[in-house]
C-alpha positions as CSV (number, residue, x, y, z in Angstrom):
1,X,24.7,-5.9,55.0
2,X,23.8,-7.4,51.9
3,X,20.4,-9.8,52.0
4,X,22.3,-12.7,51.7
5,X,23.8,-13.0,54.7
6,X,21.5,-12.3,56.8
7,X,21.2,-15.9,58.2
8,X,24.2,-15.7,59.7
9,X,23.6,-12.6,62.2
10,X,22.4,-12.6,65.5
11,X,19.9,-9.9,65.2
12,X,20.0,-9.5,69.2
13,X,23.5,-9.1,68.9
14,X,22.9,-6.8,66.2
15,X,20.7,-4.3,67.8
16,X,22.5,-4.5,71.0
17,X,26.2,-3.4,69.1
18,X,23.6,-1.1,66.7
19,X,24.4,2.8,67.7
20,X,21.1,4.1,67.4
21,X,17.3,2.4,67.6
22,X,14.6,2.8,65.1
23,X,12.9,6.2,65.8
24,X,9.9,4.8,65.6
25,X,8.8,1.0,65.9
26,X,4.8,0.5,65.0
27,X,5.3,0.5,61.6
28,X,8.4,0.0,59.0
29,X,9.6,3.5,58.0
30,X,12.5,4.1,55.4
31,X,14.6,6.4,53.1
32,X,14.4,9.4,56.0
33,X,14.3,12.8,54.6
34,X,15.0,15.1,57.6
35,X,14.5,18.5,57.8
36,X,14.3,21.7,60.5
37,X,11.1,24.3,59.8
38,X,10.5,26.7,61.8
39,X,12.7,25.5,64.3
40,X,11.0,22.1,64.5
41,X,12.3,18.5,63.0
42,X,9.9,16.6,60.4
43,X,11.0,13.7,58.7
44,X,9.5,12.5,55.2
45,X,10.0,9.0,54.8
46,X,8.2,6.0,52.8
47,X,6.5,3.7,54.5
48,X,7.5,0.1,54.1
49,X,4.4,-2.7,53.7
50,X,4.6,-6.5,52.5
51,X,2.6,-6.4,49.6
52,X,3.6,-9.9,49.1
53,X,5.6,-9.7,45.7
54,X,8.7,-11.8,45.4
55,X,12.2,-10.0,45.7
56,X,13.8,-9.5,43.0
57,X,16.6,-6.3,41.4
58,X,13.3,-4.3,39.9
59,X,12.5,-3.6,43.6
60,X,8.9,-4.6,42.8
61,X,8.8,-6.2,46.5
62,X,8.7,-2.1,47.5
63,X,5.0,-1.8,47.7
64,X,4.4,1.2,49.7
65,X,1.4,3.2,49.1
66,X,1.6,6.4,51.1
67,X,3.7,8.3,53.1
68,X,3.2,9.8,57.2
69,X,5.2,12.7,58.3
70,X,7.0,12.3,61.5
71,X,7.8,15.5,63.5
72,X,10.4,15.5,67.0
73,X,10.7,19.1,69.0
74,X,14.4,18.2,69.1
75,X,16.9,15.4,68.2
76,X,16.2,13.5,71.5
77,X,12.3,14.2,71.6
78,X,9.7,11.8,71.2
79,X,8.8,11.0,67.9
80,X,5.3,12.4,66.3
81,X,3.1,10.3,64.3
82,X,1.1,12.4,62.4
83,X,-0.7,10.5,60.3
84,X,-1.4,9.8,56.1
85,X,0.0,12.8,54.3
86,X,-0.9,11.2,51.2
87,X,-2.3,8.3,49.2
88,X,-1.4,7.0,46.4
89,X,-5.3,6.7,45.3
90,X,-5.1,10.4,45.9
91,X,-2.7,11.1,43.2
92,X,-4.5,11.0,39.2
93,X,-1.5,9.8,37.1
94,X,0.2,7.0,40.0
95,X,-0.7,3.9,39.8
96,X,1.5,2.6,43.1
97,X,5.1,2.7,44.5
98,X,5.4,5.5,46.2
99,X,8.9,5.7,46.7
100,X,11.7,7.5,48.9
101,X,10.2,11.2,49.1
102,X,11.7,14.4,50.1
103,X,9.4,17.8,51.0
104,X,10.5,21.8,50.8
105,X,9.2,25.0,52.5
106,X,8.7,27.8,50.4
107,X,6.3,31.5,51.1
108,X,4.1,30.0,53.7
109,X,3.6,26.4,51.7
110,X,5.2,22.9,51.8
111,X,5.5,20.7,48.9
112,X,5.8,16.9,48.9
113,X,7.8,15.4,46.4
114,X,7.4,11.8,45.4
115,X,8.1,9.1,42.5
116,X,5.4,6.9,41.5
117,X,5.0,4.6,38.9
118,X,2.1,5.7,35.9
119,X,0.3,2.7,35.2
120,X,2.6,1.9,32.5
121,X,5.5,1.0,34.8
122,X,7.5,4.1,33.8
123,X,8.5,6.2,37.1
124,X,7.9,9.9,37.4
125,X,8.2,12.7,40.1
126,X,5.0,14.4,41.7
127,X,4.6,17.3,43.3
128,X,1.8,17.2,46.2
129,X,1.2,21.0,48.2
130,X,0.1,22.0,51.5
131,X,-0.1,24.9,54.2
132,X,1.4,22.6,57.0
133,X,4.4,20.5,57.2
134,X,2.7,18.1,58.4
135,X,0.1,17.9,55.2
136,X,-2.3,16.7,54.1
137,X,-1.0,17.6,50.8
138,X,-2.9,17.8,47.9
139,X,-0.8,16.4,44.7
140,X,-0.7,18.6,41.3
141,X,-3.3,16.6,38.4
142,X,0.0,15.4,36.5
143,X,4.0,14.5,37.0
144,X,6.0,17.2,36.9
145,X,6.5,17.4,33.2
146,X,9.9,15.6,32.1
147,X,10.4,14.3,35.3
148,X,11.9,11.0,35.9
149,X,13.1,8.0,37.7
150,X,13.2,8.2,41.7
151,X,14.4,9.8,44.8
152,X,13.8,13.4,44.3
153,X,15.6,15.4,46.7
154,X,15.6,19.3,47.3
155,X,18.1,21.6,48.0
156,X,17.6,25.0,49.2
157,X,20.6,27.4,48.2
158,X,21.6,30.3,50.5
159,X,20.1,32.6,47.6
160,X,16.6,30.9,48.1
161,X,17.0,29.0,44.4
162,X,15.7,25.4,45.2
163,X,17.4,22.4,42.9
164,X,16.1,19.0,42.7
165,X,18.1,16.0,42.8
166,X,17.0,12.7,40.8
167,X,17.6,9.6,39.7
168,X,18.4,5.8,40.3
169,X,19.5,2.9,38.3
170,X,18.1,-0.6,38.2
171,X,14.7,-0.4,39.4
172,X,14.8,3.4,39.5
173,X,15.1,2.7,35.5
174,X,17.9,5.8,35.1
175,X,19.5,3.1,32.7
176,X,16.8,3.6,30.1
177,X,17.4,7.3,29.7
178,X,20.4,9.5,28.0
179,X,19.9,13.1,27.4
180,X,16.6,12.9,29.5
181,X,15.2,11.0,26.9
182,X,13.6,7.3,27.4
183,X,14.3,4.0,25.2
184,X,13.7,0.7,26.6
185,X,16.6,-0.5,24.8
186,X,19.3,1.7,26.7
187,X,20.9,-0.1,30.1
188,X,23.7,0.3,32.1
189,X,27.2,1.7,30.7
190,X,29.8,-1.4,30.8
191,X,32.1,-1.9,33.3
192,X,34.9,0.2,31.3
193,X,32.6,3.3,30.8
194,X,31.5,6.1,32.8
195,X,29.3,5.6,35.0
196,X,25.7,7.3,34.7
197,X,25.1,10.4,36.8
198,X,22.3,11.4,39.1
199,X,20.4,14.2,37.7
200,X,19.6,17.8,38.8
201,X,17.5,20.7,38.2
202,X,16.4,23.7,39.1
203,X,13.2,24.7,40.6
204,X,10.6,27.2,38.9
205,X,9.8,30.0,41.5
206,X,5.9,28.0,41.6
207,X,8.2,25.3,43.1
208,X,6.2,22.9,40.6
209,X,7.9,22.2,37.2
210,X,11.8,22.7,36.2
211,X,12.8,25.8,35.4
212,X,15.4,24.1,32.7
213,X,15.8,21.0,31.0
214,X,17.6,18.6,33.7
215,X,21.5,18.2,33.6
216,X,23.4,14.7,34.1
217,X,25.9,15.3,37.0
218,X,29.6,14.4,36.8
219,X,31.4,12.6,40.1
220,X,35.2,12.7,39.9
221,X,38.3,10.3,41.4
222,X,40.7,11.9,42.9
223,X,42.4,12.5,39.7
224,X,39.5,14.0,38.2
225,X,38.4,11.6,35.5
226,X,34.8,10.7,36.0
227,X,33.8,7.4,37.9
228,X,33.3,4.2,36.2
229,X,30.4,2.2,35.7
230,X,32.8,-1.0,37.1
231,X,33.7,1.3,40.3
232,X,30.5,-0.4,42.4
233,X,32.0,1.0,45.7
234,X,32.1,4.3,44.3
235,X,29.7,5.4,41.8
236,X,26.4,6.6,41.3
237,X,23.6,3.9,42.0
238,X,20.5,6.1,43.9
239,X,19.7,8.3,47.0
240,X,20.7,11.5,46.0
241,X,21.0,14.3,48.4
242,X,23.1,17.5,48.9
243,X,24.3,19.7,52.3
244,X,26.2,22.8,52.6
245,X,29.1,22.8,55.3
246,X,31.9,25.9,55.3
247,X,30.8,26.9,51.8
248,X,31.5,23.6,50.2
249,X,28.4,21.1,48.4
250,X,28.5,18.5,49.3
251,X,26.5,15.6,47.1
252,X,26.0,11.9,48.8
253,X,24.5,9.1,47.4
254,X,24.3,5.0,47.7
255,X,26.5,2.8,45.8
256,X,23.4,0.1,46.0
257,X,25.0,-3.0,45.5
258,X,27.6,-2.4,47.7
259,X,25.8,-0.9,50.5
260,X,27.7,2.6,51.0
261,X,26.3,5.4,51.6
262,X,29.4,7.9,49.6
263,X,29.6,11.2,49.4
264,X,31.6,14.1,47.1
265,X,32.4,17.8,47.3
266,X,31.6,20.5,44.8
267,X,31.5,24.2,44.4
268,X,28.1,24.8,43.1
269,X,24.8,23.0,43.0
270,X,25.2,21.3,39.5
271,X,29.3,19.6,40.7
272,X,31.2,18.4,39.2
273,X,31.8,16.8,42.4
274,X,35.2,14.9,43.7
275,X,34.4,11.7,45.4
276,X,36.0,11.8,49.2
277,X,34.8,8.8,51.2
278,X,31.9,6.7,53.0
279,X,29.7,8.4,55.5
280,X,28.0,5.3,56.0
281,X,29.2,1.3,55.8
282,X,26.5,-1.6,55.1
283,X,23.4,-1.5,57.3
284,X,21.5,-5.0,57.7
285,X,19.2,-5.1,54.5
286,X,19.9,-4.6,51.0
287,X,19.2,-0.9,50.7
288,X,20.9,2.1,52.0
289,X,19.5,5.6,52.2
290,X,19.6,8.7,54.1
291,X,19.7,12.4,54.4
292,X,21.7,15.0,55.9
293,X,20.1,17.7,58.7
294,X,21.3,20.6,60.5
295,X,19.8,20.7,64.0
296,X,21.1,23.6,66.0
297,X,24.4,23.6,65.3
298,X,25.0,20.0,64.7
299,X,24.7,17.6,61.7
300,X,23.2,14.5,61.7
301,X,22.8,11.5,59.6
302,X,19.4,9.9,59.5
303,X,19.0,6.7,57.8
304,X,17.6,3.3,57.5
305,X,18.1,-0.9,58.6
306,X,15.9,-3.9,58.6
307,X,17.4,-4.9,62.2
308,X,13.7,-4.5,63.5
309,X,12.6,-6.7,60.6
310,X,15.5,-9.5,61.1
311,X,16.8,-8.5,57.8
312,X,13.4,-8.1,55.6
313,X,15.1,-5.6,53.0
314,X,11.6,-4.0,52.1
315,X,10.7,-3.7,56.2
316,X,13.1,-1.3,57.2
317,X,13.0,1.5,60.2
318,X,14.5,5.0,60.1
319,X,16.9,6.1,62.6
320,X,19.6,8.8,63.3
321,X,23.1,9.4,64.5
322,X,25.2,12.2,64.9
323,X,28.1,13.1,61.7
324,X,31.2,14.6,62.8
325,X,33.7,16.6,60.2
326,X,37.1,17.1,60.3
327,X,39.4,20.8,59.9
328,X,39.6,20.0,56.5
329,X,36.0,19.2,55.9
330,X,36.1,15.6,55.6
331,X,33.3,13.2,57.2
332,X,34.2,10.1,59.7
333,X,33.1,7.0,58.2
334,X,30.2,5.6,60.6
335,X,29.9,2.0,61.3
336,X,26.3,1.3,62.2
337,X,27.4,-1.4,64.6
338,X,30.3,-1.9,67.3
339,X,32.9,1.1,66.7
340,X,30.7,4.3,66.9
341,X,33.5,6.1,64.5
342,X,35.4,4.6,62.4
343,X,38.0,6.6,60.2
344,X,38.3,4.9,56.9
């Protein structure tokens, strides 16, 4: 639910229609990246603080400075505090906001990855290492070289190749770049154009640079033209993240300022992809974000609100809900609050 109407919700109302509670309540958690290792569930999320800045569409009121890991035995488990994983004083070229993170296991180690702004106000993608899941990690000396933007988010293929997912457009500053190149003077495509892609790349065997130069992704309509910058409810804004179900990729995403949470269907990790629906619709708060988990035989949806909050967009708390798919491989819509399924 966008911010703007938050005055007129009964936030007990709200949390009692809500389908699932925040997994955790002493402190403001968001952007859940969920994931099973070694038969365990750890979620990477950022952690929410009011740093006191105004709110404005840059999404300088997102302050956070460092991220804990959260670990549960099962889906219905307690939830596991376990503490700072990293800082952003711990990381040499961030300066702060440290954005939605996601983490991959690879040979025995675990890698954190994170955007940050450089102290320059351009956003890049870091790499932090650990032997636990759990961290601490300890971040590379420098960005992952032509990294850029936010919301990295890893894909592991069935062949072991891992492919990270980027980008994000207002604050996450995709606008300024075409061709993975930066000028201030670039912004948005108009209303008439296509729309601007997230952006994907694959992994060097290290697991710590590109092993290519990154490739603009392509969303589809139903007719197969690619999405229009004018579509709000259906393109590209941020929160990238891909899941494989029956063979099919599938690549979801927020549509930002309209509050879904979208996804589309592809045959290989670089699309294109055909847009299908909504997974998610409006969550109290301005943002939406989320990732896709297998847990022992079942998928589930972990996300964010500011319900906790009372509608503070940048104090938000993760929780989770189970997806459900269809024979044909299609995803019923969830409505965060009163009908527990909703098709769409």
């Amino acid at each position: 639910m966008p911010e703007d109407s938050i005055e007129h919700i009964n936030f007990e109302e709200i949390n009692d229609l809500a389908i699932s509670k925040p997994l955790v309540s002493h402190m403001y958690t968001a952007d859940p990246s969920a994931h099973v290792f070694n038969g365990k569930i750890y979620i990477y999320p950022s952690h929410d603080i009011d740093a006191g800045i105004p709110f404005n569409d840059n999404g300088d009121h997102f302050g956070m400075e460092d991220y804990h890991v959260f670990s549960m035995e099962d889906i219905s488990s307690e939830v596991v505090d376990n503490g700072v994983a990293l800082h952003v004083d711990d990381v040499a070229w961030a300066e702060k906001q440290m954005w939605a993170p996601d983490a991959a296991h690879k040979n025995g180690k675990y890698y954190l990855y994170f955007p940050a702004k450089r102290a320059n106000g351009i956003f890049q993608i870091g790499v932090a290492i650990s032997d636990s899941p759990i961290g601490p990690f300890v971040p590379e000396k420098e960005a992952i070289k032509g990294s850029y933007s936010i919301d990295p988010a890893v894909f592991e293929d069935g062949d072991g190749k891992h492919y990270i997912y980027f980008g994000g457009i207002w604050g996450g500053q995709l606008q300024k770049y075409r061709n993975n190149q930066y000028n201030q003077n670039n912004e948005e495509p108009l209303a008439d154009e296509k729309a601007l892609g997230p952006i994907v790349a694959l992994l060097r065997d290290d697991m710590l640079e590109f092993a290519e130069d990154p490739k603009e992704i392509k969303i589809l309509d139903e007719n197969g033209n690619e999405i229009l910058a004018g579509d709000n409810s259906r393109r590209f804004f941020e929160a990238s993240w891909v899941h494989k179900y029956n063979e099919k990729y599938y690549f979801s995403y927020s549509t930002g300022d309209t509050h879904f949470i979208c996804y589309a269907i592809g045959d290989n990790p670089y699309g294109p992809f055909t847009y299908q629906g909504r997974i998610l619709n409006p969550v109290v708060g301005w943002t939406s974000h989320h990732s896709i988990c297998e847990v022992e035989g079942e998928w589930y949806l972990f996300y964010h609100d500011s319900s906790l909050s009372k509608g503070v967009t940048h104090l938000r708390s993760m929780k989770v809900t189970k997806i459900d798919y269809l024979e044909d491989g299609s995803i019923i819509t969830i409505d965060p609050y009163g009908i527990r399924r909703l098709i769409d």
